[in-house]
C-alpha positions as CSV (number, residue, x, y, z in Angstrom):
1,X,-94.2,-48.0,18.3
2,X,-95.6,-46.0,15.2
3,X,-96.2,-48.1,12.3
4,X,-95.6,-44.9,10.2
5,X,-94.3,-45.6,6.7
6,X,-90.5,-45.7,6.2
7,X,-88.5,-42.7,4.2
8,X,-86.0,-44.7,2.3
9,X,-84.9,-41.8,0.3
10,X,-84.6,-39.5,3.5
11,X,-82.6,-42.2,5.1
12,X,-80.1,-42.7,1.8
13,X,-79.7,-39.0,1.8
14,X,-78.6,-38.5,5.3
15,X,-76.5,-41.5,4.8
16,X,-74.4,-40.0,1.4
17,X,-74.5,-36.7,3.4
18,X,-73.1,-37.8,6.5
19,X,-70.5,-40.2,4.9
20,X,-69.5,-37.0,2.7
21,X,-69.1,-35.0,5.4
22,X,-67.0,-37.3,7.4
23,X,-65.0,-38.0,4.2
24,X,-64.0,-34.3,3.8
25,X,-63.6,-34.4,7.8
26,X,-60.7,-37.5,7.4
27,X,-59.4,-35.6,4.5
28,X,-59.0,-32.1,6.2
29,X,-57.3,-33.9,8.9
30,X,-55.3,-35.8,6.7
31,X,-53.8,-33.2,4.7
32,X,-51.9,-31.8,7.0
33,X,-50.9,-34.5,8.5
34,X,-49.2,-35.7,5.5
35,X,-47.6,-32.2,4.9
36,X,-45.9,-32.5,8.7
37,X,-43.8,-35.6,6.8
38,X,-42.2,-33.1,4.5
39,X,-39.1,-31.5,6.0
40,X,-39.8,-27.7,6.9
41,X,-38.1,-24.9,4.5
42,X,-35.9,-24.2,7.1
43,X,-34.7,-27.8,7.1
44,X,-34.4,-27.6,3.4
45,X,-32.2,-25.0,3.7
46,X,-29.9,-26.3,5.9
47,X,-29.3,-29.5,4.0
48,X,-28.7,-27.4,0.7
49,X,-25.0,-27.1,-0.9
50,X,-23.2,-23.6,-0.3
51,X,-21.8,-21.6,-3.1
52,X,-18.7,-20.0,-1.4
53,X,-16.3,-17.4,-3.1
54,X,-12.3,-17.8,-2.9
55,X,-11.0,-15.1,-5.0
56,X,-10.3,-13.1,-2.5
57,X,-8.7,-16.1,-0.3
58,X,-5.3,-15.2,0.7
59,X,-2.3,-17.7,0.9
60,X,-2.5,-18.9,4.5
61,X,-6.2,-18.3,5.3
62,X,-9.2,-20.2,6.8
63,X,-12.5,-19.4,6.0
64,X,-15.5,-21.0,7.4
65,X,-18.7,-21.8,6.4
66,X,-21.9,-23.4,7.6
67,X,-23.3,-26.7,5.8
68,X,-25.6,-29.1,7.3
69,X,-25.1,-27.3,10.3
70,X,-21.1,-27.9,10.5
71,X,-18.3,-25.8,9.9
72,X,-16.2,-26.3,6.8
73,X,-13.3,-24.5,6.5
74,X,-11.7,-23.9,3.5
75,X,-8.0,-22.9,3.5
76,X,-6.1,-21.2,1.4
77,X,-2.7,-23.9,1.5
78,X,0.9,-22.0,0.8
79,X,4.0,-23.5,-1.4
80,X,5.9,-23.7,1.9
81,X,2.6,-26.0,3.6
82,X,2.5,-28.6,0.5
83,X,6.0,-28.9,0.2
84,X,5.4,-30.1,3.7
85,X,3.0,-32.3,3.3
86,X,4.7,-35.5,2.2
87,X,7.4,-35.2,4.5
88,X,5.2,-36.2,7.3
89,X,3.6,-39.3,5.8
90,X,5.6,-41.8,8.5
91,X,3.8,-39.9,12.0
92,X,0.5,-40.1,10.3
93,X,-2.1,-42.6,11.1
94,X,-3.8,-42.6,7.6
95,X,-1.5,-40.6,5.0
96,X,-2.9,-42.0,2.0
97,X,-6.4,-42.1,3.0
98,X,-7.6,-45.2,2.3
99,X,-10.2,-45.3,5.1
100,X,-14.0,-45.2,3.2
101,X,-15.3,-42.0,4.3
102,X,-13.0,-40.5,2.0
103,X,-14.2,-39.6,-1.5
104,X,-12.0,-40.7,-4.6
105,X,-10.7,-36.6,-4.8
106,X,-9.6,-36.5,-1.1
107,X,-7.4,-39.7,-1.6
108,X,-3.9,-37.9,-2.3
109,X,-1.5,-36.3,-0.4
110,X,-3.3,-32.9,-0.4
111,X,-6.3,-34.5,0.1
112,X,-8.2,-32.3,-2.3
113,X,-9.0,-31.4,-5.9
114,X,-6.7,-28.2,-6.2
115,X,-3.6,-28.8,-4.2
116,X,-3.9,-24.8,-2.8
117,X,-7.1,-25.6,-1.3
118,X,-7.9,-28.0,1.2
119,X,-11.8,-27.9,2.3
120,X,-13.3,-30.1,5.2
121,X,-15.3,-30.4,8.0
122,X,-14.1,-28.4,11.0
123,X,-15.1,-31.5,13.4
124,X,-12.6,-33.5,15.2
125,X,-13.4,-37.4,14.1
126,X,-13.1,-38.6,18.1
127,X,-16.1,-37.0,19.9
128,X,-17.0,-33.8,18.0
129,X,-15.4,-30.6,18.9
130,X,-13.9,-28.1,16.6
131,X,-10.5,-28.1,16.4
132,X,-8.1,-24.6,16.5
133,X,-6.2,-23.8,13.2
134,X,-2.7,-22.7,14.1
135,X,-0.7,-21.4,10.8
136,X,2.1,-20.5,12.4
137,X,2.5,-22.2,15.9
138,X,1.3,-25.3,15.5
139,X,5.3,-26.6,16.1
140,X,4.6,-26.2,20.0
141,X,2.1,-29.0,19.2
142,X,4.1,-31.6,16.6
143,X,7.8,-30.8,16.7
144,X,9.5,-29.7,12.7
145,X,4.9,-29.1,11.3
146,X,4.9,-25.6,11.6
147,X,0.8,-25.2,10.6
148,X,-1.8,-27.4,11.4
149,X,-5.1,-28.1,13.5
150,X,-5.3,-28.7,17.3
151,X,-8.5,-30.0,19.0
152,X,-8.2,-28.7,22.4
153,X,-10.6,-31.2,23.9
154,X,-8.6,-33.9,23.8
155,X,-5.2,-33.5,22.0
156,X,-6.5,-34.8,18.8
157,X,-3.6,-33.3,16.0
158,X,-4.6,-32.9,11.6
159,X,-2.1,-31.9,9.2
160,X,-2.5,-29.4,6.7
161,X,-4.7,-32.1,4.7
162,X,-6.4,-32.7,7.5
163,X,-4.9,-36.4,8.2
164,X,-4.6,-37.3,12.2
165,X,-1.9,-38.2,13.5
166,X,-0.4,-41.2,15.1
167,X,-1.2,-41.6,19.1
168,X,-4.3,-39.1,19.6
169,X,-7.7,-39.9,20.7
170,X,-9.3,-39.8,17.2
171,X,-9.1,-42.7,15.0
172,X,-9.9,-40.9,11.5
173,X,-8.9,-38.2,9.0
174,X,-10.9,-35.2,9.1
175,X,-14.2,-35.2,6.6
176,X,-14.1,-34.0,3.5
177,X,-17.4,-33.0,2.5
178,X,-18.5,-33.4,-1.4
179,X,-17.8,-30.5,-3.2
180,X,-16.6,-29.3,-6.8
181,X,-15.2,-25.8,-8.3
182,X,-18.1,-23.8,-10.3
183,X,-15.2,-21.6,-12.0
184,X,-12.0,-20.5,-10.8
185,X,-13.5,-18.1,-8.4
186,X,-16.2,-20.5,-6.5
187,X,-16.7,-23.6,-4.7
188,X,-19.5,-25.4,-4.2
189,X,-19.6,-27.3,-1.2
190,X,-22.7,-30.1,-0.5
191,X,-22.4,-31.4,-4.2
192,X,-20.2,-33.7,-5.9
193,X,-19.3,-32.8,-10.3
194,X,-22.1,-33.5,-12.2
195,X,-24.8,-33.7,-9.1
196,X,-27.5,-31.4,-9.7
């Protein structure tokens, strides 16, 4: 053993330098760390509202769009399809859609802000598949409802508003996602009036 004299100040300076070093260590690590919490852009993205264009919509069509990673559809509704609507109130399981995923807009009988368009989630409310617009031959399906939606997984039948009916596998209305109308000429879905 040496019985050398004893550099205090050596030893305090390797001490602050180490423990600096190690701090800027943690924090190098850390930062990105942190930043793997925050969703990616990509995941931003997806998750952001969609500004869609009707004006060019005719009477009788389906567009789709993708929000959240679903398909909306919006549809173009004809004066022959509401007519129709309330007609059909009795073979409905929900026709005034008072179930709670509905917002306040989506409880009439057009389910929808403007009665010419109805826009909602192309997802069938029982286990998830996409159901098949028919405009014109969806009579072969409900007897005297000549347009409607058919989900060919398992039977599951939507009006033109997108309300189930009675008897089929899936207990719910279709979705109507939140939306509003920026101007006459465009929609956008993912964001209810006055959300910014």
């Amino acid at each position: 053993m040496s019985n050398a004299p004893v550099d205090t100040g050596r030893r305090r300076f390797l001490t602050a330098a180490t423990a600096v070093i190690g701090g800027a260590g943690a924090v190098a690590v850390a930062v990105p760390f942190v930043k793997s919490w925050n969703p990616s852009a990509k995941a931003k993205a997806a998750g952001a509202p969609v500004e869609v264009n009707i004006s060019k919509l005719e009477p009788g069509q389906l567009i789709r769009v993708e929000w959240r990673g679903k398909p909306v559809w919006i549809v173009r509704r004809t004066d022959a399809v509401l007519a129709e609507l309330p007609k059909i109130d009795a073979d409905l399981r929900d026709p005034n859609s008072l179930e709670p995923q509905q917002p306040s807009y989506a409880q009439n009988p057009e389910r929808s802000i403007k009665p010419e368009y109805f826009i909602a989630v192309g997802i069938c409310t029982h286990l998830g598949c996409s159901p098949t617009y028919l405009p014109d031959s969806f009579g072969e399906q409900v007897e005297g409802v000549n347009s409607g939606f058919f989900c060919p997984c398992h039977g599951s039948k939507f009006d033109m508003a997108g309300r189930v009916f009675q008897g089929v596998p899936a207990p719910l209305n279709l979705v109507i996602p939140p939306h509003h109308y920026v101007d006459d000429n465009n929609v956008m879905i993912g964001l209810e009036q006055g959300e910014a």
